[in-house]
Every structure is written in structure tokens, then in C-alpha cells.
C-alpha positions as semicolon CSV with decimal commas, in nm:
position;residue;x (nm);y (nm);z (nm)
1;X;0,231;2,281;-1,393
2;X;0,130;1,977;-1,621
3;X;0,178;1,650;-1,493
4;X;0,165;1,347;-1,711
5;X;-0,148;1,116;-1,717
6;X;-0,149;0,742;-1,648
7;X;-0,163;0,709;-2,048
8;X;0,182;0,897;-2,083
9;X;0,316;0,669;-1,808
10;X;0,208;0,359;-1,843
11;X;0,432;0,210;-2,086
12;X;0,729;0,322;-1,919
13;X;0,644;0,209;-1,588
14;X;0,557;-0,117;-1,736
15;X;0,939;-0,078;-1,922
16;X;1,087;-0,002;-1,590
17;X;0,921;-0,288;-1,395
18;X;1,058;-0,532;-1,692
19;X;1,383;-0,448;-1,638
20;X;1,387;-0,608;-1,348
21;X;1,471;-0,970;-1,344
22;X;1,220;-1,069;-1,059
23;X;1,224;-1,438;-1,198
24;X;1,093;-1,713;-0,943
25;X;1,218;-1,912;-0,752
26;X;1,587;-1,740;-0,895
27;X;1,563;-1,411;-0,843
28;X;1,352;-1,204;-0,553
29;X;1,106;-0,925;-0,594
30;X;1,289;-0,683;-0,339
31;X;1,433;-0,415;-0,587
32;X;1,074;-0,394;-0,770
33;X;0,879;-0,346;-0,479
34;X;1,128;-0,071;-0,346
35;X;1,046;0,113;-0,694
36;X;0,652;0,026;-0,633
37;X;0,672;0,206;-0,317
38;X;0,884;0,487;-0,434
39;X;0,663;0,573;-0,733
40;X;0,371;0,562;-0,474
41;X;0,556;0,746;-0,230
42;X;0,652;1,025;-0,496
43;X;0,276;1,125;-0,544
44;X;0,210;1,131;-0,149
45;X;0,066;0,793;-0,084
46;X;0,164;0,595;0,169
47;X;0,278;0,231;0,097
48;X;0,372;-0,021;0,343
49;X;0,620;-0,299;0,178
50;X;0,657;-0,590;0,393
51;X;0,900;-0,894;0,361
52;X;0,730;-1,291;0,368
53;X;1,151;-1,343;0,415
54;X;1,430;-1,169;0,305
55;X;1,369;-0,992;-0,064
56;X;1,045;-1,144;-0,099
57;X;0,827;-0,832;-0,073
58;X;0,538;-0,705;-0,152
59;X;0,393;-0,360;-0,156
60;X;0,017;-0,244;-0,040
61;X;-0,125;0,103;-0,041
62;X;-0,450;0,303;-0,057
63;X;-0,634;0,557;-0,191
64;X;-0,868;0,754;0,003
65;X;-1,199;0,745;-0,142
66;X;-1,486;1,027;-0,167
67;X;-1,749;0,777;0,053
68;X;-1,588;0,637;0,327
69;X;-1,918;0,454;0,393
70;X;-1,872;0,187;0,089
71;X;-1,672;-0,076;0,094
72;X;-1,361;-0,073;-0,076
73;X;-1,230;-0,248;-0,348
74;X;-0,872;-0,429;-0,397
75;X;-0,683;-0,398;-0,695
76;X;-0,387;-0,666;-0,721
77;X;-0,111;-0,785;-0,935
78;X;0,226;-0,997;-0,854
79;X;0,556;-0,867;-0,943
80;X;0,747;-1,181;-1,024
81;X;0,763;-1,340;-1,340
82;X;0,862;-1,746;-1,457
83;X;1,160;-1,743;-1,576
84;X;1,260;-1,655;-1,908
85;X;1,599;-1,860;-2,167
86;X;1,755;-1,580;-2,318
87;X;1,870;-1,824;-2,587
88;X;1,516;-1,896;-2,668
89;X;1,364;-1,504;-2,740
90;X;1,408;-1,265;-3,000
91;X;1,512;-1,032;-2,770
92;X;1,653;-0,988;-2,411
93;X;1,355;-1,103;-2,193
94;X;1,492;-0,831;-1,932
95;X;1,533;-0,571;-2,158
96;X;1,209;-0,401;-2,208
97;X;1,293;-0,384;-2,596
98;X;1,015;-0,162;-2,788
99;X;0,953;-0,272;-3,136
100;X;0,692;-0,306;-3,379
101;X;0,434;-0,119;-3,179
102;X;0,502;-0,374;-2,873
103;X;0,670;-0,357;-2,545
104;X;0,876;-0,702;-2,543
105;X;0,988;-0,890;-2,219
106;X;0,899;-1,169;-1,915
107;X;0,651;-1,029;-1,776
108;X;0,443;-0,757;-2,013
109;X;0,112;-0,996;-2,024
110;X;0,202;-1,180;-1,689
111;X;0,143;-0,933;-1,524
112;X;0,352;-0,619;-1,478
113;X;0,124;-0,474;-1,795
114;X;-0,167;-0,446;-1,554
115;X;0,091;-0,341;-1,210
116;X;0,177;-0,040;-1,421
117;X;-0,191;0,049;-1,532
118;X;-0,251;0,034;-1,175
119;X;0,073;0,235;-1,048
120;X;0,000;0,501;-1,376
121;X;-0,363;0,535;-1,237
122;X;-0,340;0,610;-0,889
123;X;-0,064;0,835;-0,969
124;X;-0,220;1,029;-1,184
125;X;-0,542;1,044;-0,905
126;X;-0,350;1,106;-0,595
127;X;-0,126;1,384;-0,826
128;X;-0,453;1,589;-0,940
129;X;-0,620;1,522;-0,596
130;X;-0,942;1,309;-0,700
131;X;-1,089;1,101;-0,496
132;X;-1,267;0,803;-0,625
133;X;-1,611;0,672;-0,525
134;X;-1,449;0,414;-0,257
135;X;-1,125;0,365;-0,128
136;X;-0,900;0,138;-0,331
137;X;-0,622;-0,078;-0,167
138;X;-0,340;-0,144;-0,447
139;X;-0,142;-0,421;-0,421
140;X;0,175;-0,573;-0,607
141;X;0,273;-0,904;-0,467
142;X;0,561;-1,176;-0,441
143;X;0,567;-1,524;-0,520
144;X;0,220;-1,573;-0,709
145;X;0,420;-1,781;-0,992
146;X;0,454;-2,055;-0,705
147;X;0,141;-2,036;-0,526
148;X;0,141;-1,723;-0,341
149;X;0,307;-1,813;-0,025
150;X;0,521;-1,572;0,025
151;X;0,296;-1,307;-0,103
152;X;-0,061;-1,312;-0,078
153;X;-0,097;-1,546;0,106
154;X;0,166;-1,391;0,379
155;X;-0,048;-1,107;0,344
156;X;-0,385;-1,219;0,402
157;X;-0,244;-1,441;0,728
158;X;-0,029;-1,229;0,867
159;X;-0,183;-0,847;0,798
160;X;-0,532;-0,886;0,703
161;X;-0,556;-0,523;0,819
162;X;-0,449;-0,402;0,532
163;X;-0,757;-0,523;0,335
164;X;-0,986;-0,373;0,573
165;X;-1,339;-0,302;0,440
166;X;-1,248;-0,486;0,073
167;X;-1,567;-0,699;-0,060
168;X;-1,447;-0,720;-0,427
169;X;-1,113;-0,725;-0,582
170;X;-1,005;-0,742;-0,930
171;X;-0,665;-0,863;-1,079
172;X;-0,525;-1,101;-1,380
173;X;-0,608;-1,268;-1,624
174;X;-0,913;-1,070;-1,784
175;X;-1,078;-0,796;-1,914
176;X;-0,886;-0,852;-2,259
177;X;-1,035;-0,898;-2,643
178;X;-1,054;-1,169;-2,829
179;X;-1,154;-1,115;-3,223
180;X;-1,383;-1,317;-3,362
181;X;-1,615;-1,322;-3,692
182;X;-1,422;-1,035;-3,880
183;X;-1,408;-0,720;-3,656
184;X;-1,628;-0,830;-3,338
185;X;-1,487;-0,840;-3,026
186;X;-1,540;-1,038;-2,727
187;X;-1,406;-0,870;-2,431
188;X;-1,336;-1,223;-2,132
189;X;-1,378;-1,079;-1,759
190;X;-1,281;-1,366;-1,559
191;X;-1,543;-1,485;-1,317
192;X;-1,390;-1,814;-1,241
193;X;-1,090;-1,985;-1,190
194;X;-1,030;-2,379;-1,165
195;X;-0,835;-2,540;-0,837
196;X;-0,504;-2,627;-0,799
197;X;-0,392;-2,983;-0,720
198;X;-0,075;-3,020;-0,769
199;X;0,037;-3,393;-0,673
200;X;0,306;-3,654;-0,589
201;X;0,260;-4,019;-0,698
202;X;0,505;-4,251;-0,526
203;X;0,559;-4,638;-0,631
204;X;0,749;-4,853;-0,439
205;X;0,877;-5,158;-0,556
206;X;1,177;-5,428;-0,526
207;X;1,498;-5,319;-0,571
208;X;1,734;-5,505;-0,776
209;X;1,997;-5,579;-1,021
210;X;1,930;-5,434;-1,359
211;X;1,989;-5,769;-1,496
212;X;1,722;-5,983;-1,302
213;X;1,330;-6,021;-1,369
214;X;1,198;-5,807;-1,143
215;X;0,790;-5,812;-1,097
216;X;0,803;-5,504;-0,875
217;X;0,922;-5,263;-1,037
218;X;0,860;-4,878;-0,880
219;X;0,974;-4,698;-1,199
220;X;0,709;-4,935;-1,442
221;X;0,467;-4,892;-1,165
222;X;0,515;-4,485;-1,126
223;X;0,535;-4,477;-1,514
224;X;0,144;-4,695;-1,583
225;X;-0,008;-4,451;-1,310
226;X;0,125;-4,108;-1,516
227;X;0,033;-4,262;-1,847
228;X;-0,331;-4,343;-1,712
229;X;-0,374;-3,982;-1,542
230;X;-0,195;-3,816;-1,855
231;X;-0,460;-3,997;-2,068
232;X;-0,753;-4,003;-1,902
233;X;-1,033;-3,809;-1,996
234;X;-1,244;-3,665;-1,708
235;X;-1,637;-3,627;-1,748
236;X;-1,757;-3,301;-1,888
237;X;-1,916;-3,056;-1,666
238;X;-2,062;-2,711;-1,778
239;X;-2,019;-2,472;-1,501
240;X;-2,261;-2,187;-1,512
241;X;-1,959;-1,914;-1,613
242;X;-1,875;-2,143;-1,871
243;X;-2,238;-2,227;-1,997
244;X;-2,288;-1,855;-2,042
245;X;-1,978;-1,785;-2,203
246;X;-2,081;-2,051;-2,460
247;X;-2,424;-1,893;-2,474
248;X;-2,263;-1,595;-2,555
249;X;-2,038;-1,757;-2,838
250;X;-2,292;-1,954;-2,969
251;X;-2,502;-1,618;-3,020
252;X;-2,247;-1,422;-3,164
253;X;-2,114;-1,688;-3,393
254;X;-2,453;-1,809;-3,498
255;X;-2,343;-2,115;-3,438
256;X;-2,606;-2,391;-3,275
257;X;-2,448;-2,523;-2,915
258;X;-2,499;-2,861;-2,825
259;X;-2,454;-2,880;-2,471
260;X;-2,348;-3,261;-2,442
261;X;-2,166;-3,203;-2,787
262;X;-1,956;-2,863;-2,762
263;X;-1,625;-2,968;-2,934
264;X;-1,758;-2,859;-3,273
265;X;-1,837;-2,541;-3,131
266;X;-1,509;-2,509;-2,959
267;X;-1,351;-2,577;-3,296
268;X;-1,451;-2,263;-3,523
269;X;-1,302;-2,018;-3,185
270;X;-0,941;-2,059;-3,309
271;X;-0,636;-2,004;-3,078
272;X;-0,916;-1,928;-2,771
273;X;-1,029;-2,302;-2,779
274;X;-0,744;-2,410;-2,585
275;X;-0,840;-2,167;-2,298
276;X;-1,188;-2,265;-2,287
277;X;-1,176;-2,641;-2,411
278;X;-0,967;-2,664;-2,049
279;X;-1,244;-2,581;-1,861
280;X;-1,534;-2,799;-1,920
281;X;-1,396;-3,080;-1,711
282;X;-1,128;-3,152;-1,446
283;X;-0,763;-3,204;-1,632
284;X;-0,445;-3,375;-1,494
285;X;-0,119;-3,368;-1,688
286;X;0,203;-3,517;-1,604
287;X;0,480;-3,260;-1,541
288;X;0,789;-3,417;-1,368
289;X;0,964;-3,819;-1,338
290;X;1,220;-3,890;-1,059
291;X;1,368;-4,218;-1,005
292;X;1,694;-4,426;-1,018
293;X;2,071;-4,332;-0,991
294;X;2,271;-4,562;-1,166
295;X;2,230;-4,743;-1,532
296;X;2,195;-5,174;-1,372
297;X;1,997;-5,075;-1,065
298;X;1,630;-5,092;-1,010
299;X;1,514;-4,811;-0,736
300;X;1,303;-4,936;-0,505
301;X;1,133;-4,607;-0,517
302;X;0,969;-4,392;-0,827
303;X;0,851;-4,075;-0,800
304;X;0,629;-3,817;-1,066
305;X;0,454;-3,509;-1,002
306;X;0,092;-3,408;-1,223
307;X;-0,050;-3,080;-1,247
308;X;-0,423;-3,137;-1,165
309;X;-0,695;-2,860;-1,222
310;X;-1,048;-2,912;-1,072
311;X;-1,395;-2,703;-1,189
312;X;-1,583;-2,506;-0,905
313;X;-1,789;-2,784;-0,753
314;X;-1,614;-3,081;-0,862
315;X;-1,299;-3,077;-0,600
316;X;-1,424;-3,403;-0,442
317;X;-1,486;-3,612;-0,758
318;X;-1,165;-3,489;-0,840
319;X;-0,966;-3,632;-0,586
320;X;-1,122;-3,940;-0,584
321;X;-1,117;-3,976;-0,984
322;X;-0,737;-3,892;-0,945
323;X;-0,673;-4,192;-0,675
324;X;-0,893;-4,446;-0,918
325;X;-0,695;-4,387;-1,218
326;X;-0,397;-4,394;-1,021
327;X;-0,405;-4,696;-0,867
328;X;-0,474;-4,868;-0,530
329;X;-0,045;-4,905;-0,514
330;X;0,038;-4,549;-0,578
331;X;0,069;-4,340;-0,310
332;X;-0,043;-3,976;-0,353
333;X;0,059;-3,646;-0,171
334;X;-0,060;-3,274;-0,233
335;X;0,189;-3,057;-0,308
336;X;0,004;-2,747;-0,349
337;X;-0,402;-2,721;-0,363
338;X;-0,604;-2,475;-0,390
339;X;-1,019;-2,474;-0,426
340;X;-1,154;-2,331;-0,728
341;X;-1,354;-1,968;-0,704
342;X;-1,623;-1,831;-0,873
343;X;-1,846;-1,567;-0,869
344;X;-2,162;-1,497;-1,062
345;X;-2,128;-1,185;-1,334
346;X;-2,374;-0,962;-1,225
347;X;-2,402;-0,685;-1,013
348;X;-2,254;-0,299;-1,022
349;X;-1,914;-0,372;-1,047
350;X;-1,986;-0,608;-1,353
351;X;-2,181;-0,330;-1,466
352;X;-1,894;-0,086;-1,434
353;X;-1,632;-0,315;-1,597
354;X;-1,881;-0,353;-1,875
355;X;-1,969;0,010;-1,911
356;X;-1,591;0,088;-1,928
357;X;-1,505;-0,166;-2,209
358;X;-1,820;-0,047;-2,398
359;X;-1,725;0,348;-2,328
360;X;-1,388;0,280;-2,527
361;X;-1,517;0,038;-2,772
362;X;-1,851;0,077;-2,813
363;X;-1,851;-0,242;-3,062
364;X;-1,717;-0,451;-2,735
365;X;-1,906;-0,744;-2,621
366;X;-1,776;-0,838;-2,231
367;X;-1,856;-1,208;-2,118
368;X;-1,780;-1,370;-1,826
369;X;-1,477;-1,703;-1,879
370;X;-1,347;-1,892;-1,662
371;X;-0,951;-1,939;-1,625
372;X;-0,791;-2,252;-1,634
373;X;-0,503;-2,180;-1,419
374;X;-0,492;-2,004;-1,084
375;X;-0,418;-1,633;-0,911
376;X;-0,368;-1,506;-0,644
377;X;-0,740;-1,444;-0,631
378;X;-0,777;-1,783;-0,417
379;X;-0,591;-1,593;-0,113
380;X;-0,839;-1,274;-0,137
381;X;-1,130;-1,521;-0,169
382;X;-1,048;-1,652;0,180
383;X;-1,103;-1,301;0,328
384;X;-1,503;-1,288;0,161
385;X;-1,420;-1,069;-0,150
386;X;-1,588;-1,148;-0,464
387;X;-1,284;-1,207;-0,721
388;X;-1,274;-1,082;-1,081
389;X;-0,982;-1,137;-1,383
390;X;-1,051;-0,753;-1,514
391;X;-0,690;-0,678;-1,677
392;X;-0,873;-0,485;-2,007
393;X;-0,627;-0,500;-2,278
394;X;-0,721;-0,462;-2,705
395;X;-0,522;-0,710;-2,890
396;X;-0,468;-0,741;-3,256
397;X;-0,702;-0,994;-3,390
398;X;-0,388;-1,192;-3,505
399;X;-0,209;-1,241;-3,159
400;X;-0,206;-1,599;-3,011
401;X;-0,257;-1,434;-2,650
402;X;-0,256;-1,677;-2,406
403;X;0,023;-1,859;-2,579
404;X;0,216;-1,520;-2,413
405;X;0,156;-1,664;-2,107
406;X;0,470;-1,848;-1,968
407;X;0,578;-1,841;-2,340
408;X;0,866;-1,733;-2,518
409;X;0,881;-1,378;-2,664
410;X;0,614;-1,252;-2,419
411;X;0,494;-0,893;-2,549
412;X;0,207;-0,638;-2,506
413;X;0,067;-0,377;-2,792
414;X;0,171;-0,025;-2,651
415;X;-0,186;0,094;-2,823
416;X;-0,361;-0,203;-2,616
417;X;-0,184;-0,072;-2,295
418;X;-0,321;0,249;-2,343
419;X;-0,632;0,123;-2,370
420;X;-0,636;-0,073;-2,078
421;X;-0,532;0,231;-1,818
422;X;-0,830;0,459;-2,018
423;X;-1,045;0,187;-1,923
424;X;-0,930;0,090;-1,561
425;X;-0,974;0,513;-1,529
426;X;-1,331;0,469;-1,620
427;X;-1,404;0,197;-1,415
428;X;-1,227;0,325;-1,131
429;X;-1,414;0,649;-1,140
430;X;-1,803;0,451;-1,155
431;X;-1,690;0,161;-0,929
């Protein structure tokens, strides 16, 4: 009998796992982790789902490598997805609506592109029997669109077991092309990642008649703090993943890089300057105002909320950079943070990631980024592994990909999908 491979499957796994609406904080991830664990369970794997609460779940399995020996490795994604305005898309974001070569919906780049890759892979191994080099732990989480509490990092507090033996994981955002100078492609395998600092400025003031002078005023007060930390420009710092991913531009470009003057070189990398221009220095940005409930009354309270984002290394300066700008009056309170990780691109599971890339485009140039947002990765981190973006994906040379992100009309190339589970097949089998 002929079973399908992971490159006949992919795409509709990745159609299936669309389909459901696993939107957070609206929806729960429940009904997509029960089809995780059946599609695991249907090629004799064992998968244990487990529950942060009810329907948040998430689903963790292995596979049984040939060396018992080495270490394993962890391969992660999350299954729930930001939501998505129907109004707003082109299509239903739920629907998993093929067209023009691409699989459209909330979540095909974030991330349930690379959960199927994964689920098409080890199906395809445990069905024909191989074994790969080490064990590898598969996991497909809850609640990594709001930090991971309910997901990974349920997992890693509550049943660390089930990463027994992992040393190096690899997950979102990474491993994907990026065009540049005609028909040469860089290939970003994420190596970094900032922190998260997410934060609550308070202002308290005098409460009053709408009417009346008033000198203390929380909402003007709340309102000079956000438009100093929305403004402010934080010091430029050129982290070693980032100094070597401009090394590598610079080369391929031919373009000279001025290390104290890089926005020129930044300029010529089209859409892909946004994701690197956010990572040479620390970056707050206002997100949220709450204050006052009726028209002629002045609260005596303001509230805001900025998403800050510090480099590896810089966590302290950030913090007290934030409170400067802020203001001596303006009280401050995390919300969610998280340190930054990074790891140095180097060693034989870099070389396997590059070696697969290279084996499937041989014109391929993998370099090491850093990501400006955060994963799931900072849980995993906490346990000792080494943490890697490796997601390979080809993109057309004209897609604006990280604009997918979060974004409306989200969609993946069916070609690049197939691409990416040929590649994760290589890397699995040399990793």
C-alpha cells in the first residue's frame, strides 16, 4: 500500500487546522488540539493533550529516535491565531480558501503553516517506520498570541517531563526567503528574539468639574508621558545576530555598512527594513488610553498601556530609560515581560538547517536575524534549550511577508509550503 508523503499532506492539514476558528482570547484551541492528537494518534504515536483550563489545550508527542544516547530536539508551534474582521479580508479568514497558488486564512504564516509541516512530517516517519537520528518531541500549543500562559508556559511549569532530554528546539518565525538583488535569496533563521515589556502608566491627578482650571490633570499627565515614550528614540545597539546579519547584507548587496550610520543601508532592503530597522535599539509604542466617564468631569485617574521591546543585553537600561522618559509622576506596572534570548549561529544544528535550505535551493544564502517580537521560545529557554526561528518557507520575491503577520488577508504559497516540509525532512533526517 502507498501512503501519502508529508508533501501530499501538508497543505491540507494546514487547510484543516484553518478551519478552525482558534482566535484568542475569543475562541479556545480545544477542537484543534483534539484533531492534533487524532492525526498523531492515527499513525501510532502517542500524544498526551493536556488542558492549562478548560479548552485551552495543547498537544505534545514524540518520536522515537535511532540514538537514544543524543539529546533530543523540540519542535513547537501554537495553534491559536489573533483574531481576524471578516469585513476586512478578501476572503473568509476561517475558510481555508485556495486561490491563486495560495492557501488564504488567520493563521497560514502565524503559524499553523509550520504545525502542519510538522504534523505531515512525523506522519509520514512514524507511517514508513524511520527513525530519525534523535528523538523529537512535537509540540502544538495554546495561548502563545497572549504570552504563553496557558500553553507553554503551563507546560514547562507544570510537566517539564515531557521535554525530557531536549537541548535545542526550533519553532516560528524563521527559516523563510527574502529576495533581494534580482534572483538572490537570503534565507533569515532566527537566532534572537527581543523582550517583552508590556506596561501600565498610571497618572493621578485632581478631579474636577470640566469647567474649572484644573493644574492636575491625570488624563494631560497620562497623555505627555505616552507622547514622550511614543517619540522617543532609544540609543542604537548592534547585537552580535544583528551585526552579522548586516555583515551578511552588506556583502551580498555590495553595499559599504557604516556601523554608527546603518539607516542608509537599511533603506535599499525594501519591505525587510521594517523587521530589521526594529532591532537595533530598544522600541516602546503606545497601544491603549483609558480614562474618564462622562463629557464635564475630570478623572482623577488616567491610564495607557505601551508595548515595549528590549535587545538581548539591554533589559536594564531599558527599564530605567522607560521610567526617565516617563516621568517621576507616572506610575508604571508590568503587564507582561519577558527577557530577550539569543543564541549564537553556529554549531551542527545550524549546520543542518543550512545544509537543508542549500540542498533545495542551492542558490540560498541562510543568515542568522533577530525577531522583533516574541515566541514561545522564551518558555523553552527557561528549561536550557538553545532556541531557533527555523519555519523554512520560499516566498515570491513580491510578497510583503511580515506584513502577513497579524495582517489582513494572511496567506501562504502552496509551492513555498512544499518546500518548507522537503526541507524540515532534510533537516530532520541530519539533525
Amino acid at each position: 500500500m502507498t501512503h501519502p508523503t508529508a508533501e501530499d499532506e501538508v497543505v491540507d492539514l494546514c487547510r484543516d487546522l484553518i478551519r478552525f476558528d482558534t482566535s484568542n482570547p475569543t475562541s479556545n484551541e480545544r477542537a484543534a488540539a483534539e484533531y492534533v492528537a487524532e492525526k498523531l494518534s492515527d499513525v501510532g504515536l502517542v500524544p498526551t493533550l493536556l488542558e492549562s483550563e478548560p479548552g485551552r489545550a495543547s498537544v505534545v508527542a514524540r518520536l522515537e529516535g535511532s540514538d537514544s544516547s543524543r539529546a533530543a530536539l523540540l519542535i513547537h508551534g501554537h495553534l491559536d491565531v489573533v483574531p481576524a474582521d471578516a469585513a476586512d479580508w478578501s476572503v473568509d479568514p476561517f475558510a481555508g480558501e485556495i486561490r491563486d497558488g495560495y492557501l488564504w486564512g488567520r493563521g497560514a504564516v502565524d503559524m499553523k503553516d509550520m504545525d502542519a509541516m510538522t504534523l505531515a512530517l512525523v506522519r509520514q516517519w512514524a507511517r514508513e517506520g524511520r527513525k530519525p537520528p534523535r528523538d523529537i518531541v512535537v509540540a502544538f500549543m495554546a495561548d502563545e498570541e497572549a504570552g504563553g500562559h496557558k500553553g507553554a508556559d503551563f507546560l514547562v511549569n507544570e510537566h517539564a517531563d515531557l521535554f525530557d532530554g531536549c537541548t535545542e528546539a526550533i519553532g516560528e518565525v524563521g527559516g523563510f526567503s527574502v529576495t533581494i538583488g534580482g534572483d538572490r535569496r537570503l534565507y533569515l533563521i532566527e537566532t534572537a528574539q527581543k523582550g517583552i515589556g508590556w506596561l501600565q502608566l498610571t497618572a493621578r491627578g485632581r478631579a474636577g468639574h470640566g469647567s474649572m482650571v484644573n493644574d492636575d490633570n491625570a488624563v494631560t499627565a497620562v497623555c505627555e508621558a505616552v507622547a514622550r515614550l511614543g517619540r522617543h528614540e532609544f540609543p542604537m545597539h548592534l547585537t552580535d545576530t544583528v551585526r552579522r546579519l548586516l555583515e551578511e547584507l552588506s556583502g551580498a548587496l555590495g553595499i559599504e555598512l557604516d556601523p554608527d550610520d546603518i539607516e542608509p543601508t537599511l533603506a535599499k532592503l525594501g519591505p525587510i527594513a521594517r523587521l530589521i530597522g526594529a532591532t537595533i535599539r530598544n522600541t516602546v509604542n503606545p497601544t491603549m488610553l483609558d480614562a474618564g466617564y462622562k463629557c464635564n468631569v475630570i478623572p482623577g485617574i488616567a491610564r495607557a498601556v505601551v508595548d515595549g521591546r528590549s535587545l538581548p543585553g539591554y533589559d536594564d537600561e531599558f527599564e530605567s530609560q522607560i521610567r526617565e522618559v516617563a516621568g517621576p509622576d507616572i506610575e508604571l506596572d508590568w503587564i507582561e515581560r519577558a527577557p530577550a534570548v539569543e543564541t549564537t549561529f553556529d554549531g551542527a544544528l545550524v549546520d543542518a538547517m543550512c545544509a537543508a535550505i542549500r540542498a533545495e535551493d542551492p542558490g540560498g544564502r541562510p543568515v542568522p536575524y533577530m525577531l522583533s517580537g516574541g515566541t514561545d521560545a522564551k518558555h523553552f529557554a527557561r528549561l536550557g534549550m538553545r532556541c531557533f526561528g527555523f519555519s523554512p518557507l520560499l516566498l515570491p520575491s513580491d510578497l510583503d511577508f511580515s506584513a502577513l503577520f497579524h495582517g489582513v488577508d494572511e496567506r501562504v504559497p502552496l509551492d513555498g509550503l512544499k518546500f518548507g516540509v522537503r526541507v524540515l525532512e532534510r533537516f530532520v533526517a541530519t539533525c
